[in-house]
N, C-alpha and C positions, 0 to 999 in steps of 0.2 A: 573795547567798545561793544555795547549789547543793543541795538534797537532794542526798545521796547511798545507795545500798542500799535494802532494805526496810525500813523502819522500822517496820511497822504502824501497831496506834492505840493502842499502851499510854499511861498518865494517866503525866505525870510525879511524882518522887517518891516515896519510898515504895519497900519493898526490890524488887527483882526478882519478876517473880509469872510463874505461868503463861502467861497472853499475850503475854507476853515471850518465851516459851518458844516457843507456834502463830505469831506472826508472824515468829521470826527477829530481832527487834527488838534491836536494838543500843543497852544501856545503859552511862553512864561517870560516873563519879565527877567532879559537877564540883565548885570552889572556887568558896563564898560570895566571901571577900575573895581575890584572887589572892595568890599569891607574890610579886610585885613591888611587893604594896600591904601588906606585912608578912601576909598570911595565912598560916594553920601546915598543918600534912597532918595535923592531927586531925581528928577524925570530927565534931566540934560544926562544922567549917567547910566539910561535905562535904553534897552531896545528890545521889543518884541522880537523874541525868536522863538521855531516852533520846538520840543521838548527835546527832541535828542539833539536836535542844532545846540539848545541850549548846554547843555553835557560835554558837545563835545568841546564848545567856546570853551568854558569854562575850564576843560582840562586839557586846551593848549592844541588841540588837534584840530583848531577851528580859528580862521582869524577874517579881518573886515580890513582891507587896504584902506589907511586914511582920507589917502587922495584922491582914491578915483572909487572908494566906499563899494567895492566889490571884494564878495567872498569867497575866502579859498580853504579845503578840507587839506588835510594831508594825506600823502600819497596814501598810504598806506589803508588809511578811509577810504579814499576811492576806491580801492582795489576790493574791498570787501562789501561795497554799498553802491550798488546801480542806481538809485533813487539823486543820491549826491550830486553824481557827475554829472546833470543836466544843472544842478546850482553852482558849479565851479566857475568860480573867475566873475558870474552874474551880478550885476547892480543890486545892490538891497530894493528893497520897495520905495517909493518917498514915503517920511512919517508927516504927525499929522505938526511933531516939533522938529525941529532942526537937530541932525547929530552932531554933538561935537566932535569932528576928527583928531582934536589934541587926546582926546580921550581913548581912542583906539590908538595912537601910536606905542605907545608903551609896550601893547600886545607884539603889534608889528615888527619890534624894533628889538623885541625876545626871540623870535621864531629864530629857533636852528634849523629847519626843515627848510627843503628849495621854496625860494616863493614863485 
């Protein structure tokens, strides 16, 4: 895992906000269920997260607890990125559409890493 850019400290989740804005922070549209696992490019399968959040979701070192829609990095993340540890275990933002949590279980319910 490489940071890359400014990212600031904006909270993942949740539309685009001002602080996104003062740090330069780099947000991306990621996929709950990928494309390759039949996910679609609709917005119920979409969450704002900021650029490396995004990275690291996608390559399993990042997940979203269904039920209680708090995010957790893996250990190993944390030990290497002081910026994280204040978004550990934290509620997402509210969005401006509902997330589905059936969508993030699949993630959840992969992790071999302690939750």
């Amino acid at each position: 895992y490489t940071r890359q850019g400014n990212h600031g400290s904006q909270v993942e989740g949740g539309e685009k906000d001002d602080q996104q804005e003062k740090t330069k922070c780099r947000g991306e549209a990621a996929h709950l269920i990928e494309h390759h696992k039949a996910g679609s490019d609709h917005w119920s399968n979409g969450l704002w997260l900021r650029a490396d959040i995004h990275r690291l979701y996608d390559n399993g070192l990042c997940v979203i607890n269904p039920s209680t829609l708090t995010i957790h990095f893996h250990p190993t993340i944390l030990a290497k990125d002081d910026d994280l540890i204040a978004y550990e275990a934290r509620p997402i933002l509210p969005t401006r559409k509902p997330v589905n949590p059936a969508w993030l279980k699949s993630r959840w319910d992969e992790l071999t890493w302690p939750k």
